[in-house]
Each structure stands twice: as C-alpha cells, then as structure tokens.
C-alpha angles and dihedrals in degrees: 000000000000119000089209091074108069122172118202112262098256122184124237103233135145109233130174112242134195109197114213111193094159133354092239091064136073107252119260104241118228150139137272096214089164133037139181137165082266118001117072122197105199131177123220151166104225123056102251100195124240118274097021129128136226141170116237138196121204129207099219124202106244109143114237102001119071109232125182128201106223111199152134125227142176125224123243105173134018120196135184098214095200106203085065104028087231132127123239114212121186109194136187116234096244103174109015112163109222099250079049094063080036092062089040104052083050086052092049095034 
C-alpha cells in the first residue's frame, strides 16, 4: 500500500442525523457511522447526489444534556451499499461556527 495516499483519522460512532436538502421539505432521517474534524460517512435512505450540499443537524451523545451538531456539508461520494438497500454519503464539513468544531472535537474526543 502506497504512503503517498492518507485518509483523515475518522471515528466509528453511531450518531443520529436529520438531513436538510431544502427548507420546504421534511428532513430525510440517517446515521453518522464515521466522523472526523472535517469528513462526515452517513447512511440514508434516499440517494443525495455528488457535490450537493445540505445542512445537518446531529443528535450528539452527552449524558444527561442534549447536544446537536449543527452543520453543512457537500457531498463528495454517494453509494448504494446493496446488502441494506441504503445509501452511504461521505461529505466534506463546509460551514462549521467555532463553538460548533468545539462541540464536535468533544464529541470526538
């Protein structure tokens, strides 16, 4: 395997997402199976096309306190994954606040 080719370290979690395409339309429900400080791996039901972008709220673990992950993000890659009939985004963080990355590095920490 080639050192040339690096991925960014991402985190296996199991986040709860809310999909935003546009603010007309109920928001597509998924997963957030992969995180990093700035590369998202969702699953979804519904085929969200390459190099669009979408807002997204994320329900993050925090005991007793709710916490949501407030974000947009473009898609860079859309995959039917066949043994579960669901789509698997990765997205790039595109407008991320500070207290925002703050909240997600904890939450990666």
């Amino acid at each position: 395997m080639s050192e040339a080719f690096t991925t960014p370290n991402r985190k296996i979690v199991g986040w709860r997402a809310a999909i935003i395409l546009n603010p007309a339309t109920p928001p597509l429900l998924g997963r957030v199976v992969e995180a990093s400080s700035n590369t998202l791996v969702l699953l979804a039901d519904q085929e969200i096309r390459s190099g669009q972008t979408c807002r997204l709220f994320i329900d993050l673990p925090g005991g007793a306190e709710k916490r949501y992950l407030d974000c947009k993000i473009k898609i860079t890659t859309a995959t039917l994954m066949g043994q579960i009939s669901r789509f698997k985004l990765i997205g790039q963080i595109v407008d991320l606040s500070d207290q925002q990355r703050d909240l997600l590095n904890r939450a990666l920490g």
